[in-house]
C-alpha positions as CSV (number, residue, x, y, z in Angstrom):
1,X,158.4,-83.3,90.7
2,X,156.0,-84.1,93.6
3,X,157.1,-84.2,97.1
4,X,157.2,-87.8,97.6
5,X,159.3,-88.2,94.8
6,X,161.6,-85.7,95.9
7,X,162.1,-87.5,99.2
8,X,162.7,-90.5,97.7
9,X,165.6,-89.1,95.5
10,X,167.0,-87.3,98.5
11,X,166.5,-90.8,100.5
12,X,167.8,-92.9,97.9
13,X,171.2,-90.2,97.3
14,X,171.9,-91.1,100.7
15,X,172.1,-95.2,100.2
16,X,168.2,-95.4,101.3
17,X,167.5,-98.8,99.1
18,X,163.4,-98.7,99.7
19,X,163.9,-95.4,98.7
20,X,165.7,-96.4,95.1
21,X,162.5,-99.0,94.9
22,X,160.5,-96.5,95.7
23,X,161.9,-94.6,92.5
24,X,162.1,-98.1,90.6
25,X,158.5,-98.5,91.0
26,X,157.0,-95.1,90.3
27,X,158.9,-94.6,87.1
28,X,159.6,-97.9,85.1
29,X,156.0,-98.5,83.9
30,X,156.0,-95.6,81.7
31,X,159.8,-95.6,81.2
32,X,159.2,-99.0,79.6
33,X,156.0,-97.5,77.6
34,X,158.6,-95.0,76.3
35,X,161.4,-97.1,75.1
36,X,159.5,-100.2,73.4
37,X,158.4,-97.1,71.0
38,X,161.6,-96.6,70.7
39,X,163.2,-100.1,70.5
40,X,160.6,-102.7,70.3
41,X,160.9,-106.0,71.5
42,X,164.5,-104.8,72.9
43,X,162.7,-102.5,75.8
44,X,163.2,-104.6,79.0
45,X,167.1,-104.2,77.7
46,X,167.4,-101.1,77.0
47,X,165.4,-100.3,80.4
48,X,167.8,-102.5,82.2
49,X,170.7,-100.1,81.5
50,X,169.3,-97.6,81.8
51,X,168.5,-98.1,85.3
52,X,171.9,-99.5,85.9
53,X,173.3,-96.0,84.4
54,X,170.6,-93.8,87.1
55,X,171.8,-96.0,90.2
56,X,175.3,-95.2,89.3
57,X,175.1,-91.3,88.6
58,X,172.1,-90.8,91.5
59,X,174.5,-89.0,93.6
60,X,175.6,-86.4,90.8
61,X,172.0,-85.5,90.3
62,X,171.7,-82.0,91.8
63,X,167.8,-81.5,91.5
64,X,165.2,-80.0,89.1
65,X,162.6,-83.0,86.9
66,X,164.5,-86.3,87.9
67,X,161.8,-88.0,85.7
68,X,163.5,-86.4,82.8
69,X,166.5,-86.7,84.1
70,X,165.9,-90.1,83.7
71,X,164.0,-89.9,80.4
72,X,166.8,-88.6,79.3
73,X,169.4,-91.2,80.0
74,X,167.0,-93.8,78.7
75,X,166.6,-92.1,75.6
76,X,170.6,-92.2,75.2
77,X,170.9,-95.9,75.8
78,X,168.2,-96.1,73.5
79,X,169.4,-94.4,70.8
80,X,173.0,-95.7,71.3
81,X,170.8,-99.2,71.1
82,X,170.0,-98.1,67.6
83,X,172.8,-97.2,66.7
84,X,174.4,-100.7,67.1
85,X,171.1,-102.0,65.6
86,X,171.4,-99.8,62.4
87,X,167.8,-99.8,62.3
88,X,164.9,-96.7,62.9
89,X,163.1,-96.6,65.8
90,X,159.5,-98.6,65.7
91,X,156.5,-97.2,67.3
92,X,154.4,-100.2,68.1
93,X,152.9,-98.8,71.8
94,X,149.9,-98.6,73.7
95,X,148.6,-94.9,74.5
96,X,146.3,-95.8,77.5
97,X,147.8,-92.3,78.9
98,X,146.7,-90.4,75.9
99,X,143.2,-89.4,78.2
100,X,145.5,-88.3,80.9
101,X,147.1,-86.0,78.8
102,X,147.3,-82.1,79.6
103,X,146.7,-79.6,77.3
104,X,144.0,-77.0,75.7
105,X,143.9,-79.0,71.9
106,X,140.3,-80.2,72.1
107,X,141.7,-82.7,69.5
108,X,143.7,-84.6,72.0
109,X,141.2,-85.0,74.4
110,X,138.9,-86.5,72.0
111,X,141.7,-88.8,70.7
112,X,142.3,-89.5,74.4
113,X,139.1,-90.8,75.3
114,X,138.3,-92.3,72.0
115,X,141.4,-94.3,71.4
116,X,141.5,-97.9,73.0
117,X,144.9,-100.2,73.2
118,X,143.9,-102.1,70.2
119,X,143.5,-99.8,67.4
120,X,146.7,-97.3,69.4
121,X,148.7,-100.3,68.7
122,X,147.9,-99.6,64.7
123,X,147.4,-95.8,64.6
124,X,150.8,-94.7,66.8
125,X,152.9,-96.6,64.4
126,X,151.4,-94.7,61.4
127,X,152.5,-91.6,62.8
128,X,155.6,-89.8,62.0
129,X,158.5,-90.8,64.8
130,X,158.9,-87.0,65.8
131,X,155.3,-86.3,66.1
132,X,154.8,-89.7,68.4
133,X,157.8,-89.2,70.7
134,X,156.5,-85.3,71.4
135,X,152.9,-87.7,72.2
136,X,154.7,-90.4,73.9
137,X,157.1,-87.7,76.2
138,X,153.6,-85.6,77.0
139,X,150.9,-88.9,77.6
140,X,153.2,-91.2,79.1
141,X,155.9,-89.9,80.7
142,X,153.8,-86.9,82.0
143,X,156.0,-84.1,81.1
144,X,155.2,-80.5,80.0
145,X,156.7,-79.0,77.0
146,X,159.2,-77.4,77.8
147,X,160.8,-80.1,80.1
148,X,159.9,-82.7,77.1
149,X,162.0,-80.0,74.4
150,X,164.7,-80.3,76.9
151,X,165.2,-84.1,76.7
152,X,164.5,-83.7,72.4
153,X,166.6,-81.3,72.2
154,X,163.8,-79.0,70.5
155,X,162.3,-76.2,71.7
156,X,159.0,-76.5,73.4
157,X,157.2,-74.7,71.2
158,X,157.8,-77.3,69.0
159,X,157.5,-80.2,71.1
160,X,154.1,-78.7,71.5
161,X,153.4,-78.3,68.1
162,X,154.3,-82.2,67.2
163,X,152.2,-83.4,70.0
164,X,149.2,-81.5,69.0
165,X,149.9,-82.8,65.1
166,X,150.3,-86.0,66.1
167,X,147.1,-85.9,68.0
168,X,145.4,-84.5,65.5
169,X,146.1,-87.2,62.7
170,X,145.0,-89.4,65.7
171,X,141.9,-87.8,65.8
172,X,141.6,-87.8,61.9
173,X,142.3,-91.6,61.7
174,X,139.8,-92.4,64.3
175,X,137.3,-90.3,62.5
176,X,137.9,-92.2,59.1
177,X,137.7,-95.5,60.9
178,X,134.5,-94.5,62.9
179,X,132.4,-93.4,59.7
180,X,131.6,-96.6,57.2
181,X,132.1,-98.6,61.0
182,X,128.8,-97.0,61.7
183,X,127.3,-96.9,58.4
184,X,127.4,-100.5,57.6
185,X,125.8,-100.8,61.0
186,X,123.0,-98.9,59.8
187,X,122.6,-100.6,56.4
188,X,122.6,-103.6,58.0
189,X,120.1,-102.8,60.5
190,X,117.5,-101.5,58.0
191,X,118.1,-104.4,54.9
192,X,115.7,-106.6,54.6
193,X,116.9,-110.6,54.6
194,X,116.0,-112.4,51.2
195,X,113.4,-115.1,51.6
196,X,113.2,-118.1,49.4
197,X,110.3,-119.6,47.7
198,X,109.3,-116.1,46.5
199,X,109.4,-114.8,42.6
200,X,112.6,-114.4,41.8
201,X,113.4,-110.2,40.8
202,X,112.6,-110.3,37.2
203,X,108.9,-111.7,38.1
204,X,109.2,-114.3,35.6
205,X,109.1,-117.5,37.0
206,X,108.4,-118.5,40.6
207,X,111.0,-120.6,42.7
208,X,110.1,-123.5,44.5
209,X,110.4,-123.2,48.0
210,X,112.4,-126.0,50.3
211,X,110.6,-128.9,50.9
């Protein structure tokens, strides 16, 4: 957790309010990127008591990554959310963090800077909801493996390796996509347009041209 941040929790765990929208402001963009792949439509709910839950436990939280600390307790009121739903979690969310996103896989980084909002929107909701979670905890929310496995529940070698998956088919997809994209263009480029008025392909009679 940076330093700034860390002040502001101390600030804001002693009744410091700019402090707490300090907090607010820093963290709910990507919060609320997080839960609409988990909820949908229902985000800005979900998000609401969430918050609600942080302001009232702030002064139990005894230190270490207070983003996942609050990861966390959105992802209970989301899930709990689901539960009264009785529906699985959709994945409908932009990735604009997916080029932000640390790690060695050369894979992501090329999904990263390939992938725009648009075709994210289609691609993140083909993806298996484990594998885009572990993507959504690492791109979004920022955090490292093994402080992502602590909010799954999972270990971080496998938060790692569901990220990097998920990237992958990511980088797979785009690749498909890219290929008869570029093709056509090609074909296009080099085809000849018909004319009229010319002898029609089995040279046997001639067309009459217009006018």
């Amino acid at each position: 957790m940076s330093g700034e941040l860390t002040e502001a929790v101390a600030a804001a765990q002693a009744g410091d309010e700019d402090a707490f929208r300090f907090l607010y402001r820093s963290l709910q963009p990507g919060l609320l990127r997080y839960l609409t792949a988990l909820v949908g439509a229902d985000a800005e709910d979900v998000a609401s008591e969430a918050w609600l839950q942080i302001s009232r436990d702030l002064p139990s939280f005894t230190g270490g990554e207070f983003r996942a600390w609050t990861v966390t307790i959105a992802r209970n009121r989301a899930m709990d959310h689901l539960r009264r739903q009785r529906r699985r979690p959709s994945l409908p969310v932009p990735v604009q963090a997916l080029s932000e996103l640390a790690g060695d896989a050369d894979t992501a980084e090329r999904a990263g800077e390939t992938i725009g909002t648009e075709s994210a929107l289609a691609l993140i909701a083909t993806l298996p909801p484990r594998e885009a979670e572990a993507v959504l905890l690492r791109a979004v929310i920022g955090l490292d493996a093994e402080t992502a496995g602590r909010v799954l529940g999972k270990r971080p070698g496998a938060v790692r390796t569901a990220a990097h998956r998920g990237l992958r088919r990511l980088a797979a997809m785009l690749e498909r996509q890219d290929s008869p994209n570029s093709a056509g263009a090609e074909d296009r480029a080099v085809a000849p347009r018909p004319r009229r008025g010319r002898r029609s392909p089995d040279a046997s009679r001639t067309e009459p041209a217009d006018g």
